[in-house]
C-alpha positions in Angstrom: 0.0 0.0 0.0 1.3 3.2 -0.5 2.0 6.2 1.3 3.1 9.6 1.3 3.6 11.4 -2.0 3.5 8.1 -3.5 -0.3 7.8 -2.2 -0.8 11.0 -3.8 0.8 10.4 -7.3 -1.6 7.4 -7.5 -4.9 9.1 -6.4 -4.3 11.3 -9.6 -2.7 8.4 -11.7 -6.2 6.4 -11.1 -8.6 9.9 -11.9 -6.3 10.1 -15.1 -7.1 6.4 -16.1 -11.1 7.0 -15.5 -10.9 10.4 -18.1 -11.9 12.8 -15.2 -10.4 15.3 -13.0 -9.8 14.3 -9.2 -11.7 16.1 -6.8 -9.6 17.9 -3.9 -11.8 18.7 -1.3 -10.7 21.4 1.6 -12.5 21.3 5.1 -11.0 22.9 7.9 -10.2 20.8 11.2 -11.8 21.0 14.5 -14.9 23.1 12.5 -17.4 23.0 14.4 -15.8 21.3 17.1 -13.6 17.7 17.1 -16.9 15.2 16.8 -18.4 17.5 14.1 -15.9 18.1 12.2 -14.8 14.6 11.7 -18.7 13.7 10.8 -18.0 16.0 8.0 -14.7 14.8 6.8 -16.5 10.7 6.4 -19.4 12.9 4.8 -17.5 13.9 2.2 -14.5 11.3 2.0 -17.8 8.5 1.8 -19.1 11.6 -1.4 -16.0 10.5 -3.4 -13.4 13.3 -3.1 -10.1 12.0 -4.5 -7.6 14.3 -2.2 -8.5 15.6 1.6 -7.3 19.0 2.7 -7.1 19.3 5.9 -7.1 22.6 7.5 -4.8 23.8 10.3 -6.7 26.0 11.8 -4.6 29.3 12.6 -5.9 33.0 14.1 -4.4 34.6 11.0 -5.1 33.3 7.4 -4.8 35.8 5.0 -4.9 33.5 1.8 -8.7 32.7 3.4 -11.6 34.5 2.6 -14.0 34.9 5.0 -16.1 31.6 5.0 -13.0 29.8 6.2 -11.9 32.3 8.6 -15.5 32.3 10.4 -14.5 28.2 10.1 -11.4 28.9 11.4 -12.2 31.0 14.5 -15.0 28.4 15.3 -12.6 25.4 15.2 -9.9 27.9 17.6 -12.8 28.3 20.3 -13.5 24.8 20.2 -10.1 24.2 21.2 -7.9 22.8 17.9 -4.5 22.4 17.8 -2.0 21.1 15.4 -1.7 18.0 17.7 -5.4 18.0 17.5 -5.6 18.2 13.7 -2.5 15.4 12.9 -4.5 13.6 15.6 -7.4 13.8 12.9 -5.9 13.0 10.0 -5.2 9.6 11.9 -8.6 8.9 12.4 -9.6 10.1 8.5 -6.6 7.8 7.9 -7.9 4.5 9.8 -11.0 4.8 7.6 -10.0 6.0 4.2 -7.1 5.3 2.0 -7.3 8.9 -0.1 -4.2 11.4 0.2 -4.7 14.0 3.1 -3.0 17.2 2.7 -2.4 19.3 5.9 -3.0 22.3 4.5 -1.4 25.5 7.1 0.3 28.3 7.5 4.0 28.4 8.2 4.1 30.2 11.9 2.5 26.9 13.3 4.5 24.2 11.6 7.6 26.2 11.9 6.6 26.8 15.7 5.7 23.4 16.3 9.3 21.9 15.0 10.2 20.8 11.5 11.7 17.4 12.5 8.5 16.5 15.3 5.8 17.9 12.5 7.7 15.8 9.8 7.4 12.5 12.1 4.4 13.2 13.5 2.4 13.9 10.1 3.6 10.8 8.3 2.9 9.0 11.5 -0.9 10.3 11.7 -0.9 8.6 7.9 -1.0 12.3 6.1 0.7 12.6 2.8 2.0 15.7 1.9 2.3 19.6 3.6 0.9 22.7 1.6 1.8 26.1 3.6 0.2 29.1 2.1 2.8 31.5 3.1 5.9 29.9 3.1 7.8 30.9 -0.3 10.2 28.7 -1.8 13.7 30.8 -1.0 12.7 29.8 2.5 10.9 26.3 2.5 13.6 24.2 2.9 13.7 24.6 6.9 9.9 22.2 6.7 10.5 21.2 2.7 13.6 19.4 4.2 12.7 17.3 7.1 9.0 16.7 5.1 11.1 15.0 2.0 13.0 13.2 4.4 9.8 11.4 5.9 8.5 10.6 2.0 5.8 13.7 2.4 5.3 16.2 -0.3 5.3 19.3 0.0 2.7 21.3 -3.0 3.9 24.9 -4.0 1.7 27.7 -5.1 1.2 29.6 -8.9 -0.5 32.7 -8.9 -1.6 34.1 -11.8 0.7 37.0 -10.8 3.8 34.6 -10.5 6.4 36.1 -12.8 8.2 32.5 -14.8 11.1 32.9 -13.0 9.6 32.3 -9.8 6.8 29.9 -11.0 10.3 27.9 -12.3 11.4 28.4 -8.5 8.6 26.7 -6.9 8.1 24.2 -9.4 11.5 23.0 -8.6 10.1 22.3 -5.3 7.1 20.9 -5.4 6.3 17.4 -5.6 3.0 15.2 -5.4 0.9 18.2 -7.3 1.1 22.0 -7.6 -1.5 24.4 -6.6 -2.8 26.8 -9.5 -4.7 30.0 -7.7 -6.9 30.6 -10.6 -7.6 34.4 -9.6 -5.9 37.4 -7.6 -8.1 37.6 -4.2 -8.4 35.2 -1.2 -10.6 31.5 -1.5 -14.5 32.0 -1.9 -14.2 34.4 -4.3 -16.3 35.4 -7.2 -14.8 33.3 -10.4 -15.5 32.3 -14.1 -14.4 29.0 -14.9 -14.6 29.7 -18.7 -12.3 32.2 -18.7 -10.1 32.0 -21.9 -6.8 33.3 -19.5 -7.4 30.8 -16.9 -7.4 28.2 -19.3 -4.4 29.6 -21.0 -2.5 29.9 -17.7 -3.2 26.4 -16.3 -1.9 25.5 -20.0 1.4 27.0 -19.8 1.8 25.8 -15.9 1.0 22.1 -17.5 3.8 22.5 -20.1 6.0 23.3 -17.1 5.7 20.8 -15.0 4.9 16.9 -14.8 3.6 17.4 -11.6 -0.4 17.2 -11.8 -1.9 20.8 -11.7 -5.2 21.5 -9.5 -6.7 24.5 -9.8 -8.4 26.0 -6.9 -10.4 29.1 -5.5 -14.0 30.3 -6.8 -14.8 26.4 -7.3 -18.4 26.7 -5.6 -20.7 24.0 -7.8 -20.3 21.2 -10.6 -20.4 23.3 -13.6 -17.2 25.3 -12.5 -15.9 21.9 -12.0 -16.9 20.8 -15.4 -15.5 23.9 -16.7 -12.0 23.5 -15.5 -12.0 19.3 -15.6 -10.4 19.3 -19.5 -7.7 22.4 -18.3 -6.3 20.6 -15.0 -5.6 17.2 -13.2 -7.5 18.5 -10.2 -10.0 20.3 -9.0 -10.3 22.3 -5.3 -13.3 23.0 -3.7 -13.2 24.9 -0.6 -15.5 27.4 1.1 -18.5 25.7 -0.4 -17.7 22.8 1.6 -17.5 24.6 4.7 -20.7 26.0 4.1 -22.6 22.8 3.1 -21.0 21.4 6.1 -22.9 23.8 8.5 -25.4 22.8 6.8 -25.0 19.7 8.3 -22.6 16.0 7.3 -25.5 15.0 4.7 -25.6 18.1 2.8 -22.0 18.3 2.7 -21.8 14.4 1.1 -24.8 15.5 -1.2 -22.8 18.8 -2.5 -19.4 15.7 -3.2 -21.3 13.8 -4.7 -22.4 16.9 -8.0 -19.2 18.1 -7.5 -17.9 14.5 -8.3 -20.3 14.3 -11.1 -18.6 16.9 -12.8 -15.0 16.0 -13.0 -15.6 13.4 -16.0 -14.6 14.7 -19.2 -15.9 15.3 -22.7 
């Protein structure tokens, strides 16, 4: 069975041999409270995402819009924790054989200890780290001790990235690489046909061999249908927090569209 980045090179190698996009589904840990939010990760693992990210939750996320900061500051006052979240991802892990992502900021990994986080996030059975904030001139203090421990570690393209620095972080990267498709924070308003999206996640393909997901604005199935034929993967975030307020059954309903539109033409 494998593990680590291997686990997630395969989730995308079997989405690839079934002509569809996989499905990346974000959900941030500890939101509403530790029961709850587990309920809502077997919701929508059982709803047929392909790749969990699991949120850290952290008192300052400014790549977040405001649906997962609200999810955020719930998860805080219910007491989360980095422990708390790789603690989590063990549990998803005992259940489920998909990739988890911990998906987090740098202050708290960094704070927490890049050798402990490294052991401790393979141990829970997690796969790979994605840290918003953490460019690649200074990644290698977690990118390091991650690689070591067969995790791997997904960098970020803006569409502002100039090609010298996309070429920087795609040096990095490893399992997949994380195309922002717009210039704002997740949740935001976005079209999915957009000729330059499609052109940008074109030229990021011919860059890399690393599967490219495209994330932020992803709210329904049709933006997902839209962007299946441009990417390997597709994110879907704050619309999965809010379906999961909504309560674990809506949030496995809202997988299960989403799912239905990563097949392609």
């Amino acid at each position: 069975m494998s593990a680590g980045v291997d686990r997630v090179t395969d989730a995308f190698a079997r989405a690839r041999a079934e002509n569809r996009a996989a499905l990346v589904g974000y959900l941030t840990g500890f939101d509403p409270d530790r029961n709850g939010s587990l309920e809502r990760i077997f919701a929508a693992c059982e709803g047929g995402l392909d790749v969990l990210e699991l949120g850290v939750p952290f008192s300052d996320p400014t790549a977040d819009g405001p649906t997962i900061q609200a999810a955020m500051t719930r998860a805080l006052a219910s007491g989360a924790t980095l422990s708390g979240a790789l603690a989590l991802a063990a549990e998803v892990r005992r259940r489920f054989e998909l990739p988890i992502v911990l998906f987090s900021y740098a202050n708290p990994l960094i704070s927490y200890g890049p050798e402990r986080l490294s052991r401790e996030t393979a141990e829970a059975g997690a796969d790979a780290l994605l840290v918003v904030d953490l460019p690649p001139e200074h990644a290698e203090v977690l990118r390091g001790p991650a690689s070591a421990r067969g995790l791997g570690w997904v960098g970020l393209v803006a569409p502002t990235t100039t090609p010298a620095r996309r070429a920087r972080v795609l040096a990095a990267s490893s399992g997949f690489v994380y195309a922002v498709s717009l210039t704002g924070v997740t949740g935001a308003p976005l079209d999915p046909s957009d000729p330059a999206l499609h052109a940008g996640l074109a030229t990021l393909r011919g860059a890399s061999s690393l599967p490219i997901v495209v994330g932020f604005g992803v709210r329904k199935a049709e933006d997902v249908r839209a962007l299946a034929g441009h990417a390997d993967g597709v994110v879907v975030g704050s619309a999965l927090v809010e379906a999961g307020q909504r309560g674990p059954a809506a949030l496995g309903e809202l997988v299960k569209s989403l799912r239905g539109g990563t097949l392609r033409a």
